[in-house]
C-alpha positions in Angstrom: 0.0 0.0 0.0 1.7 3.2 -1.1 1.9 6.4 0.5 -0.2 9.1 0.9 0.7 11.1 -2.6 1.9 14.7 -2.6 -1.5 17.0 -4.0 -4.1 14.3 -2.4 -2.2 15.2 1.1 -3.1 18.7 0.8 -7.3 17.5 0.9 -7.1 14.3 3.0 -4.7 14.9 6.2 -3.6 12.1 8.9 -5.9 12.4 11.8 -3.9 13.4 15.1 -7.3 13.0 17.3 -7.3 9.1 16.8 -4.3 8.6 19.0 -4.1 10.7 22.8 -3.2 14.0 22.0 0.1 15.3 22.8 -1.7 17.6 25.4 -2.6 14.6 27.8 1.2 13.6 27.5 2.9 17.2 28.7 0.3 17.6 31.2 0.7 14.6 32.8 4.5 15.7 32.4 3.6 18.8 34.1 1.9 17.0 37.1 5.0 14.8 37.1 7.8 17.5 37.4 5.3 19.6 40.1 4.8 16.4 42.4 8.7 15.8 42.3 9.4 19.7 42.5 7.3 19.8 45.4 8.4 16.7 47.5 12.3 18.0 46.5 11.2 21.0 48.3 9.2 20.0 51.5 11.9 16.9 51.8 14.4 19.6 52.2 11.7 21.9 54.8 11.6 18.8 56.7 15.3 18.0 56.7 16.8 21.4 57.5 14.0 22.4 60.3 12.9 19.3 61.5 15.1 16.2 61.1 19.0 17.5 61.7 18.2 18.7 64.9 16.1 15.8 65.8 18.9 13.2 64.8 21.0 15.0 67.2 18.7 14.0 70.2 18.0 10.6 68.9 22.5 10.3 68.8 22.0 11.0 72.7 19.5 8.3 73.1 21.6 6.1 71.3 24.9 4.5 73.0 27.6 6.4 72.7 30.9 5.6 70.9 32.8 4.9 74.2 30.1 2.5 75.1 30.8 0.4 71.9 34.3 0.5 71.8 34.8 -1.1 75.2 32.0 -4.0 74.4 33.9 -7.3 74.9 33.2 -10.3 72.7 29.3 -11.4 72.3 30.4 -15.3 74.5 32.2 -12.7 77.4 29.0 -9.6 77.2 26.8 -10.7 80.1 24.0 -8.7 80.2 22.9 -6.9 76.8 20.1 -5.1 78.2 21.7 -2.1 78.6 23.0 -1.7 74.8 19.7 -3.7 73.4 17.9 -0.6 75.4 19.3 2.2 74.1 19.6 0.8 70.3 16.0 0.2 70.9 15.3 3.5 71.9 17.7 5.3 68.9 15.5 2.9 66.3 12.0 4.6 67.3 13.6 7.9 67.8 14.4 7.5 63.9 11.5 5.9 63.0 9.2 8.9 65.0 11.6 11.9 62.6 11.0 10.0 59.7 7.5 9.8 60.1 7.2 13.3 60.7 9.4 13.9 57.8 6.8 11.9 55.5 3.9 14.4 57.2 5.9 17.6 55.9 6.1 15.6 52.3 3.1 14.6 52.0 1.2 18.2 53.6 3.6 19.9 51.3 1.8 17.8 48.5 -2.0 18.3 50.3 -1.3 22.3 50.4 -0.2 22.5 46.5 -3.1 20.1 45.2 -5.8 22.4 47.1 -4.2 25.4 46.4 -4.6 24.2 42.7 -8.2 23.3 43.2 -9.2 26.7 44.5 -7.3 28.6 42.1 -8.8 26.4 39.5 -12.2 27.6 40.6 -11.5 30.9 41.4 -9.5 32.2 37.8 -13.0 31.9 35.9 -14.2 33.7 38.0 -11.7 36.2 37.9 -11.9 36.1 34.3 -15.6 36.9 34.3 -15.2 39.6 36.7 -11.8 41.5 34.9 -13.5 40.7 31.2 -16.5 42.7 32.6 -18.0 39.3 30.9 -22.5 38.8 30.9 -24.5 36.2 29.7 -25.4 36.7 25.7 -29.3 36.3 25.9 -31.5 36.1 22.6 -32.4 39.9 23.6 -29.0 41.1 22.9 -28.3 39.0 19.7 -31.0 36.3 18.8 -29.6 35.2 15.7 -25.8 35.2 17.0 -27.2 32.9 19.7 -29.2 30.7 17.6 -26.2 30.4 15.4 -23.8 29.2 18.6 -26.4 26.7 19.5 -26.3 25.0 15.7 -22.5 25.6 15.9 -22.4 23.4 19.6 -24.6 20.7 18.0 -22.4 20.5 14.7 -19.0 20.5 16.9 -20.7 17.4 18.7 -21.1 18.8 22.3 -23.0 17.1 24.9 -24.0 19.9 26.4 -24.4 23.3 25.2 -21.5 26.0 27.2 -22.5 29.6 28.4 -22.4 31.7 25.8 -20.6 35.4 27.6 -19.9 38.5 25.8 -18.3 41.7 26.6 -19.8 44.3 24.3 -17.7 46.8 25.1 -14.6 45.4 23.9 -14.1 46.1 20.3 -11.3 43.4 19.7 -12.4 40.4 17.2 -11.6 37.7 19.9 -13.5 34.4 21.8 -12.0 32.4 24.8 -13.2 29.1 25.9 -12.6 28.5 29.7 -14.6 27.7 33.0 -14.3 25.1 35.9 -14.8 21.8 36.1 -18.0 20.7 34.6 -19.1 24.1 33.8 -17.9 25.0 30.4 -18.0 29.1 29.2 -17.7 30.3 25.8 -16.7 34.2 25.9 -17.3 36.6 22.5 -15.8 40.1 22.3 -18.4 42.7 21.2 -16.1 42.7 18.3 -16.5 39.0 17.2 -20.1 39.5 17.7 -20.4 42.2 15.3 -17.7 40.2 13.0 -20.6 37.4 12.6 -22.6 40.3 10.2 -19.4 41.7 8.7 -17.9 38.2 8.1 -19.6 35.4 9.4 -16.7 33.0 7.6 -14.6 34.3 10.3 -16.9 34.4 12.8 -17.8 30.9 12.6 -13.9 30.0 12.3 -13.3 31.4 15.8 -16.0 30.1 17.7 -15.4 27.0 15.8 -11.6 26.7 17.4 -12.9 28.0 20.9 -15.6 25.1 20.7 -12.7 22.7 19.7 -10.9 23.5 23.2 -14.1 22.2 25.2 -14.6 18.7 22.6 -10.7 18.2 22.9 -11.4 18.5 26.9 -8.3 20.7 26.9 -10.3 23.8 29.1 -9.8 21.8 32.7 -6.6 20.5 31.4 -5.3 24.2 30.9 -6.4 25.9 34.1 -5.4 23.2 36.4 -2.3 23.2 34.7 -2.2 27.5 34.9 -3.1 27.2 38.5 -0.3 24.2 39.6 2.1 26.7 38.3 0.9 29.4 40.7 0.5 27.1 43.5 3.7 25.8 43.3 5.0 29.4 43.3 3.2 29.9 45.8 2.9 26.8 48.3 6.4 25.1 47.4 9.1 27.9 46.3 7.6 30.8 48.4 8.1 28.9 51.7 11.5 27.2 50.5 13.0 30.8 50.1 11.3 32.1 53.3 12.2 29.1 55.4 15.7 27.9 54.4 19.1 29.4 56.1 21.3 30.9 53.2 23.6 28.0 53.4 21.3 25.5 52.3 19.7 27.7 49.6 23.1 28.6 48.0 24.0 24.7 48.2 20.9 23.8 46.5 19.9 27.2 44.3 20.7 26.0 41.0 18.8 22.8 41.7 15.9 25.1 42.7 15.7 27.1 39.6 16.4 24.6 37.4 13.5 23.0 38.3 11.3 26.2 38.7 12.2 26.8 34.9 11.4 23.3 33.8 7.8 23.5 35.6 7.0 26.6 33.7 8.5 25.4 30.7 6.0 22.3 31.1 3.3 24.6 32.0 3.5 26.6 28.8 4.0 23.8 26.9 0.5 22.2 27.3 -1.0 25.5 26.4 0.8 26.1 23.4 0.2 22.3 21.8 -3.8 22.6 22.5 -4.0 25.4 20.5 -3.0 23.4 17.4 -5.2 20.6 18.2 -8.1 23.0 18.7 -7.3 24.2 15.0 -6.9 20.9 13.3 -10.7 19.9 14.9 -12.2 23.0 14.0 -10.6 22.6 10.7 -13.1 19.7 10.1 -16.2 21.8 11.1 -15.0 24.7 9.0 -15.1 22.9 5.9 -12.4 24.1 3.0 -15.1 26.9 2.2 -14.2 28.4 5.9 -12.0 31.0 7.0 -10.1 29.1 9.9 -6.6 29.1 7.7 -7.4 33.0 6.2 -7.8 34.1 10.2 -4.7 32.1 11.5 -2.9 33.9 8.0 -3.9 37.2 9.6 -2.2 36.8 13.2 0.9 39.0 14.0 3.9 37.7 13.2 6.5 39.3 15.8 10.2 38.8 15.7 11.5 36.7 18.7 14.4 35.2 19.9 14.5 31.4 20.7 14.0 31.3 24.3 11.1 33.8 23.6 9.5 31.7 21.5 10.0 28.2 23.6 8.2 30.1 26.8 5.2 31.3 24.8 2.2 30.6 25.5 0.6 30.6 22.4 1.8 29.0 18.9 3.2 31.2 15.9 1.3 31.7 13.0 3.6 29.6 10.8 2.9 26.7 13.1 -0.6 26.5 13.5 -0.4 27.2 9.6 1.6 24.0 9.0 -0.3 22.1 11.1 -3.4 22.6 9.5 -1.7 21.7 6.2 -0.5 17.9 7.1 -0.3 18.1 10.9 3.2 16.3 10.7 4.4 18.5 13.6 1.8 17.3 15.6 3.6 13.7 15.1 7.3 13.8 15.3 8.7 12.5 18.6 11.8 14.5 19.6 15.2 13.9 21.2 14.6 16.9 23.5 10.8 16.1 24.9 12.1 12.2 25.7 15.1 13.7 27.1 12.6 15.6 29.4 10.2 12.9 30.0 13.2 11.1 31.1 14.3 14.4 33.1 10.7 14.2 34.7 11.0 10.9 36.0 14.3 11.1 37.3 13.7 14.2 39.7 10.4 12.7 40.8 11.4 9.1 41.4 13.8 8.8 43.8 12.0 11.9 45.8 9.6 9.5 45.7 11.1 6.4 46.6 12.5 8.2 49.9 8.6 8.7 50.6 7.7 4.9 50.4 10.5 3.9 52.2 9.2 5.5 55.2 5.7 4.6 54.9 6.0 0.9 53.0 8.0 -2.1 54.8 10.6 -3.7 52.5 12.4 -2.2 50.0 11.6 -5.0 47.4 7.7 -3.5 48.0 9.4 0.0 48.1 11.4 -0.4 44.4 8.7 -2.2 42.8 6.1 0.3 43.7 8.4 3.1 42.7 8.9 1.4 39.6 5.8 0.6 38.4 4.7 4.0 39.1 6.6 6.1 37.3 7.6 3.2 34.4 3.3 3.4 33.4 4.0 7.6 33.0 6.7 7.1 31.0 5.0 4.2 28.9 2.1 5.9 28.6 3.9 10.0 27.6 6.5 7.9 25.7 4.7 4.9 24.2 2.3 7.9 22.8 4.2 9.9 21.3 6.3 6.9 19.3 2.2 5.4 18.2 2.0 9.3 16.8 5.5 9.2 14.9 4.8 5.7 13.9 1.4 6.4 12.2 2.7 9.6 10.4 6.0 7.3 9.3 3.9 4.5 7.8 1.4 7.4 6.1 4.9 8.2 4.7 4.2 12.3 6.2 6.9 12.1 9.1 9.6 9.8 9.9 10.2 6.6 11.6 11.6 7.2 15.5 14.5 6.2 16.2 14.8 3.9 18.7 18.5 4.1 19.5 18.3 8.2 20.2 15.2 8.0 21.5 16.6 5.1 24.0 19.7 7.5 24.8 17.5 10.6 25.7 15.5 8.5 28.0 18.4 7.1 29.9 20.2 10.4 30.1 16.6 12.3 31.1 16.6 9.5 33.8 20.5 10.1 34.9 20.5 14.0 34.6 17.3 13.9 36.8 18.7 12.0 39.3 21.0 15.0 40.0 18.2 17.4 40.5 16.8 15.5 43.4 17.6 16.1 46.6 18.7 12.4 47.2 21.4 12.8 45.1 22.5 16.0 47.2 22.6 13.9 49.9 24.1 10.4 49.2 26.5 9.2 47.7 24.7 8.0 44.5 24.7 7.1 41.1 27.3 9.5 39.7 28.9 11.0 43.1 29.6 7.2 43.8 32.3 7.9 40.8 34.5 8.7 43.4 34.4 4.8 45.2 34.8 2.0 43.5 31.2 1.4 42.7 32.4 3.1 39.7 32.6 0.5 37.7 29.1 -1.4 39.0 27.9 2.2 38.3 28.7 2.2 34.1 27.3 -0.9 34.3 23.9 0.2 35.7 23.8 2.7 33.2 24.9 0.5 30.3 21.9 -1.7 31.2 19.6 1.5 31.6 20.4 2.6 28.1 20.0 -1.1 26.7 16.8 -1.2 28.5 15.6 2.3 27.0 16.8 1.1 23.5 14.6 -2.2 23.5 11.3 -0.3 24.7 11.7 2.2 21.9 12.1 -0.2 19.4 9.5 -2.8 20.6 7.0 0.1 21.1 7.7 1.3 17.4 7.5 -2.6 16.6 4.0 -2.9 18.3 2.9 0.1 16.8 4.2 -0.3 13.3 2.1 -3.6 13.4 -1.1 -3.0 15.2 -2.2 0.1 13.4 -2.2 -1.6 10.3 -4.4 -4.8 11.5 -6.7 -2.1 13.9 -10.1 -1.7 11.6 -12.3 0.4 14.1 -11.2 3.1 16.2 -12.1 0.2 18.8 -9.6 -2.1 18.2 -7.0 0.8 17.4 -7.6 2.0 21.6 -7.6 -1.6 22.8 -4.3 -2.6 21.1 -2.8 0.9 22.0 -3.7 0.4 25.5 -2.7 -3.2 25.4 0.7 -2.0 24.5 1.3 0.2 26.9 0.0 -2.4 29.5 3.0 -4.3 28.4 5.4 -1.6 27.7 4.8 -1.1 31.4 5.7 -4.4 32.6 8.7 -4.4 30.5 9.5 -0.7 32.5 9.1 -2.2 35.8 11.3 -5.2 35.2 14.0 -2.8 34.2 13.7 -0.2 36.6 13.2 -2.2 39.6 15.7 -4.2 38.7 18.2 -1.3 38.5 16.9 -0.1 41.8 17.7 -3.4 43.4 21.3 -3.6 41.7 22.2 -0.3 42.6 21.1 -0.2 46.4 22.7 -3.7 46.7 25.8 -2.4 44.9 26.0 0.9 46.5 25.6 -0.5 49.9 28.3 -3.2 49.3 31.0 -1.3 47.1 30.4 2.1 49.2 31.4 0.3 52.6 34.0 -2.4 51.1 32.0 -5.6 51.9 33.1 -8.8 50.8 31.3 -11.5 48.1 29.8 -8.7 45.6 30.5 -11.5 42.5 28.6 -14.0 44.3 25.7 -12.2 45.4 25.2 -10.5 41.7 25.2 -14.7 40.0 22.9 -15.4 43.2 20.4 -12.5 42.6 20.5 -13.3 38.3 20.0 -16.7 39.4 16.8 -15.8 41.2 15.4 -13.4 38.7 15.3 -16.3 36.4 13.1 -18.2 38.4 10.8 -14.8 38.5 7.1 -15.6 36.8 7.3 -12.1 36.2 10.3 -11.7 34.2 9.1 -14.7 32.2 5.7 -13.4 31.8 7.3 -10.3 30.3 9.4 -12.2 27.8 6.5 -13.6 26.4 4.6 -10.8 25.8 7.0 -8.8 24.5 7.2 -11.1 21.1 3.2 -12.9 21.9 1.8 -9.1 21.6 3.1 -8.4 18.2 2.8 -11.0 16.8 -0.7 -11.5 17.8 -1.5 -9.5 14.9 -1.5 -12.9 12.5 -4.9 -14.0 14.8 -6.6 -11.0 12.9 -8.4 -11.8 9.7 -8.1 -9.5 6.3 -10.7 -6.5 6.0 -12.9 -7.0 3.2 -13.0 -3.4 2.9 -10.1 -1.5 2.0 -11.5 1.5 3.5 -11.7 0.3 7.3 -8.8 2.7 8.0 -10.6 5.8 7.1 -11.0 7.0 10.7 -7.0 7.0 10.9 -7.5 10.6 8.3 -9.5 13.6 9.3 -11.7 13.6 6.2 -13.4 10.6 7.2 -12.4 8.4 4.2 -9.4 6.8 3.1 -7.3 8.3 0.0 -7.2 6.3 -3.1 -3.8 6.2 -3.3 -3.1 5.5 -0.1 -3.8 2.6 2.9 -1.2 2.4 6.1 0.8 -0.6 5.5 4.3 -1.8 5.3 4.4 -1.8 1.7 6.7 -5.2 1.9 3.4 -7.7 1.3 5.3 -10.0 3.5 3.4 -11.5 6.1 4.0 -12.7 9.0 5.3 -16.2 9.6 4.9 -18.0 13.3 4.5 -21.3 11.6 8.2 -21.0 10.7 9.4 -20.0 14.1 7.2 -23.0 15.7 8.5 -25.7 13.6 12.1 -24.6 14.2 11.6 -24.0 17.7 10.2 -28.0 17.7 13.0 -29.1 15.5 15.5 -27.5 18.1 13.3 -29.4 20.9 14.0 -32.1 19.3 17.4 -32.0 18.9 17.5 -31.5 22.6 15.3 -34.2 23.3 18.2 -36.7 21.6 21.4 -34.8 23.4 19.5 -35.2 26.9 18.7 -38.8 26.7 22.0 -39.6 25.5 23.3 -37.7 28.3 21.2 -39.5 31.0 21.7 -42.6 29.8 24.9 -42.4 29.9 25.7 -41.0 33.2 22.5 -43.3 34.4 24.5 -46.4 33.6 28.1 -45.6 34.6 26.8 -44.2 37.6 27.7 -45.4 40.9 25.9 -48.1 42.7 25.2 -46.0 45.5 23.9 -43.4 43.0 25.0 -39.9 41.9 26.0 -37.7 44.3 24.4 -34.2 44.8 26.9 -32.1 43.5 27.1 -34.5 40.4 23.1 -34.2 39.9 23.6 -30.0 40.5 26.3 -30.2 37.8 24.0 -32.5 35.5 21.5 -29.8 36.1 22.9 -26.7 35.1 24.6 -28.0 32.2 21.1 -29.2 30.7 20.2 -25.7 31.2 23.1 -24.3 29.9 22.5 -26.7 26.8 19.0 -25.2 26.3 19.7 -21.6 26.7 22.2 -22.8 23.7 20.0 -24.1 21.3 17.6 -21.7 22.1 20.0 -19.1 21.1 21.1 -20.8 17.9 17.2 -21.5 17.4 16.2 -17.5 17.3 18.9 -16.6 15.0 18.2 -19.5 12.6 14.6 -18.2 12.6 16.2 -14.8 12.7 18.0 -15.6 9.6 14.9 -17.2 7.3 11.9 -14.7 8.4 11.8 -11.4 6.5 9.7 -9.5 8.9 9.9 -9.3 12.5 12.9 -11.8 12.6 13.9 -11.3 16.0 10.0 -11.3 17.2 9.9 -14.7 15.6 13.3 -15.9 17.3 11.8 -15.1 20.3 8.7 -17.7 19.3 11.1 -20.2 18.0 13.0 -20.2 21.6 10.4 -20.1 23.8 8.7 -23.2 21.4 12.2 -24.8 22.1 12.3 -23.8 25.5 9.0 -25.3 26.3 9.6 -28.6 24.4 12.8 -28.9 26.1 11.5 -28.3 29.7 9.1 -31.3 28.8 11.5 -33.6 27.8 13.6 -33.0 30.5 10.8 -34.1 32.9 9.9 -36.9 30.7 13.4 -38.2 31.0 13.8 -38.7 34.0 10.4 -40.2 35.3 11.6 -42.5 32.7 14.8 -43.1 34.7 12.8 -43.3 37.5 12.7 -40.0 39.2 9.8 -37.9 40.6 8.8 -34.4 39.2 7.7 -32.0 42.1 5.8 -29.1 41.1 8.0 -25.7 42.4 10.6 -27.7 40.8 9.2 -28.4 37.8 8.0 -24.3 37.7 11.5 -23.4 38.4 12.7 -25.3 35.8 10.4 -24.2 33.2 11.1 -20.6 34.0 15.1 -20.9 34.0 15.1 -22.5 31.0 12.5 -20.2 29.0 14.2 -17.4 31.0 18.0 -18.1 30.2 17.1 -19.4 27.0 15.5 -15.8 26.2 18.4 -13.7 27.5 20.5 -15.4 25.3 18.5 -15.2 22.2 18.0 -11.6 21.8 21.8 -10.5 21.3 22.7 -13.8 18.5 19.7 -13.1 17.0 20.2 -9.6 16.9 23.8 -10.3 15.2 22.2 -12.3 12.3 19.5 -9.4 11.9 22.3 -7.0 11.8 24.2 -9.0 9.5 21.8 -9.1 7.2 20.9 -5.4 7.2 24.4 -5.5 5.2 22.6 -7.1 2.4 21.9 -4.8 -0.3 18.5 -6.3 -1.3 17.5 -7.3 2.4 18.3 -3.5 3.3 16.3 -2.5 0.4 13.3 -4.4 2.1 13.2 -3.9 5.3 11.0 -0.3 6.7 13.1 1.7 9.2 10.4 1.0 11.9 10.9 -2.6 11.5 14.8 -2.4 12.1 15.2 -4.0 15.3 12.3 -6.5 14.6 
């Protein structure tokens, strides 16, 4: 299916409302950089007024230095009380500041969401009071009201808003705005005289003021103009007011740093909703309207850059491009993952220090933490790569790219690590330089970035292959939210798993403990046995593939709610263009072949070491040994199984190694079982789960880089390069 062509673009345009708007995504990045602002802010309240001085008196509670230097042996101490007493009396002591600590957090949080609230009540009424704003009544202007009202039903309102005016004001301009629930419509006496004059015009700027309230973009903006006030208000105010100079000059640049990113946010989400509002009202407008003659019209002033990144309000030039293909509203940038990332990384460990005071555990405390944030950044992320991937396959934008947009999120997640205040007091990920966690450290990061780099790619994957099997607007939100669910998982298991590696790492490198080696095999060895690690797996190459389980629309035209015009070009359908389809049928009957295979080595294996065995049988170690080699022998042939398949399937190849090794995995887990009931042993049930799991598990692991390999190998092939889409690279 070819592309849209060059003058049919110019009638039929991709439709940006089928996906979640980019407005959703940098508000909820907004809310995300204001709730780790804010608990950055009160953490450090509660530190420098609160906790310092109360550590001090829970030190005297404690036992003193003297007392624990002259403690004899624990055989030669005869009566512990005394020591067991005080530490006993130190551990609440901490435990009370810490609570109180997590009462200052979470009442700095209380004070900046009610704050919000009123101030999202009370601006509309301000607004009323300052536009000198009445209701327009059919005494005033029957027919301009009777027009509005047609206008709400053709815009598809539930509800008709209140129509205001100012007749006074002479200007030719509307605003849409209210509180919650109660939407408000305001005309200029100029706008209202303009529907004589020029009713083209007329109806083009109610039209785009009417567009804010169907987009549900009006709550959106205040709450997000009154979270900027409130935090000015509620967070920075008292952080200035409160603080000794010393702390503020330690931690000023942190402070405005993150004072210009939450305004940068904030002006962000009311300068993309403006172009949304113009591409729906473009639709109402018809090509007879005036929509793209009044947007023509706007003042064009001269600005410098950073002017014209803190507007509020789009330039004419790109409100006028958007209306024309709306490829600008579906390009994903290096910059806005770099501050999704930058949003996470200030608000998560701020956040983590909050759990870990009120949550037991810190397995519960990083998992928590993890699946928090890892479902905003799936869901701002994931969102933004659906957008880029639609506009790449209408051929109107192009493909993301996985590996910068992988790099931006790992750096966003680094650099915001160094704006909260738990890196400005711990040792952490990049002060930690300075020990010799430094190594464990590029590790971490290594496996961040890696992490980052196989989301993007298996998110552009998903979408690249779901949009073109979704037929309704239906299925397009189910499988969009179905790959988010899963992009989430796949978060999680990363994140958390970082957490976990770092604390442990941080904890034993920082202080010079002995055994790190072992304890890192021991805790891989465990998250192989994880159901949720392989639960993951599967879905990340099950999802995807799914797609084959969806039959062929009849009608070529399904897609037509994917383009604003309501039907689908001639000359253009979303596809891949490569007529390829998929093939699981070839990755299951290599992955059985390779079970096979395994099948034979094992028994040969046992029936050897069964009958030159002992009398009095094998010994443990022996039957350990025997163990992890038979893994180590599947993870193998798994691993040659997924790049065989990787090799011989045009699309997807490393999607379909995936199937063939988890097929193989699952064939030889069976085997192995079969085997030795066969030989007389017993299968117990945790066992056999374990077993299944490490094998599927390792097996995994060790498919996706040989796979990978082959795939890139064969990118070097003129004609397979010719073939392959860009959003299909790392497939």
């Amino acid at each position: 299916m070819s592309p849209l062509g060059t003058s049919e673009a110019k009638s039929i345009r991709l439709n940006p409302l089928c996906l979640p708007s980019d407005t959703g995504c940098r508000f909820v990045l907004l809310i995300v950089l204001v709730l780790g602002s804010s608990l950055f802010i009160y953490n450090g309240l509660a530190l420098h007024k609160l906790s310092v001085p109360a550590y001090q008196r829970c030190m005297a509670l404690g036992p003193s230095a003297s007392e624990l230097s002259n403690v004899p042996g624990i055989t030669e101490l005869r009566d512990p009380s005394a020591l067991v007493a005080k530490s006993q009396a130190f551990s609440n002591c901490v435990r009370r500041v810490q609570l109180n600590s997590a009462i200052w957090m979470l009442a700095g949080l209380a004070g900046v969401l009610t704050a919000t609230l009123s101030l999202m009540w009370f601006i509309p009424a301000w607004k009323k009071r300052r536009g000198r704003l009445v209701s327009l009544s059919k005494e005033d202007a029957p027919a301009v009201l009777a027009c509005l009202e047609t206008m709400s039903k053709e815009a598809g309102l539930p509800r008709l808003p209140r129509f205001l005016w100012n007749p006074f004001n002479s200007a030719s301009t509307g605003l849409a705005f209210g509180s919650p629930g109660e939407p408000c419509v305001a005309l200029s006496g100029g706008l209202v005289t303009q529907y004589y004059t020029d009713p083209a015009a007329f109806r083009a700027v109610v039209f785009h003021e009417l567009a804010h309230i169907r987009n549900g973009d009006v709550s959106k903006t205040y709450f997000a103009v009154a979270t900027w006030y409130a935090f000015l208000a509620v967070a920075l105010a008292p952080f200035f007011a409160a603080m000794s100079w010393d702390f503020v000059s330690v931690q000023l640049w942190r402070v405005l740093a993150l004072t210009l990113l939450v305004y940068w946010s904030r002006t962000a989400v009311l300068r993309v909703r403006e172009m949304y509002a113009d591409v729906r009202a473009s639709v109402w407008d018809t090509p007879r309207g005036a929509l793209r003659r009044v947007i023509h019209a706007l003042p064009r002033p001269k600005e410098g850059a950073w002017r014209k990144c803190l507007r509020v309000h789009p330039t004419a030039e790109e409100r006028s491009s958007a209306l024309e293909d709306g490829a600008g509203l579906f390009r994903i940038s290096f910059w806005e993952t770099l501050l999704a990332g930058l949003a996470a990384g200030i608000a998560l460990p701020n956040f983590s220090l909050l759990l870990q005071i009120l949550v037991p555990g810190a397995m519960l405390v990083g998992l928590l933490a993890s699946l928090t944030f890892a479902a905003l950044l799936a869901g701002i992320v994931g969102t933004r790569i659906w957008r880029a991937t639609l506009a790449d396959l209408a051929a109107i934008g192009p493909a993301p790219k996985a590996a910068r947009l992988g790099l931006a999120l790992a750096l966003g997640l680094l650099l915001g690590y160094e704006f909260s205040l738990y890196s400005a007091f711990d040792s952490g990920l990049t002060t930690g330089m300075r020990n010799p966690a430094i190594f464990w450290n590029c590790v971490l990061f290594v496996m961040l970035l890696a992490g980052s780099v196989l989301f993007m790619r298996w998110e552009t994957i998903s979408a690249s292959t779901w949009l073109q099997a979704s037929l309704t607007p239906q299925s397009l939100r189910g499988s969009f939210l179905g790959a988010q669910i899963v992009g989430t998982a796949f978060l999680t298991l990363v994140l958390g798993s970082l957490f976990v590696f770092w604390q442990v790492g941080d904890t034993y490198l920082g202080s010079g403990l002995p055994g790190f080696s072992s304890l890192v095999v021991f805790g891989l060895l465990v998250a192989l046995n994880q159901p949720a690690f392989t639960l993951v797996l599967f879905a990340l190459w099950a999802f995807p593939l799914a797609t084959c389980l969806r039959r062929a629309p009849a009608d070529a035209n399904v897609s037509r709610f994917l383009f604003l015009e309501g039907e689908t070009p001639t000359s253009a359908v979303l596809g891949s263009g490569s007529g390829v389809p998929l093939q699981p049928k070839v990755a299951l009957r290599i992955g059985l072949t390779g079970g096979v295979v395994f099948c034979i080595l094992h028994v040969m294996i046992r029936l050897v070491l069964h009958y030159s065995s002992p009398p009095g049988g094998q010994s443990d170690q022996s039957k350990m040994l025997l163990y992890y080699s038979q893994v180590l022998l599947a993870a193998l042939i798994q691993a040659i199984l997924a790049a065989v398949t990787a090799g011989r399937v045009r699309r997807l190849p490393l999607l379909h190694g995936l199937l063939a090794a988890f097929v193989g995995g699952c064939t030889m887990t069976g085997a192995f079982f079969a085997v030795n009931v066969a030989l007389g042993g017993g299968v117990a049930l945790k066992f056999a789960s374990d077993t299944f799991q490490t094998m599927v598990n390792s097996g995994a692991l060790a498919a996706i880089p040989l796979a990978s390999l082959v795939f890139a190998f064969r990118r070097r092939i003129p004609h397979e390069r010719a073939f392959d889409r860009p959003h299909e690279a790392a497939a």
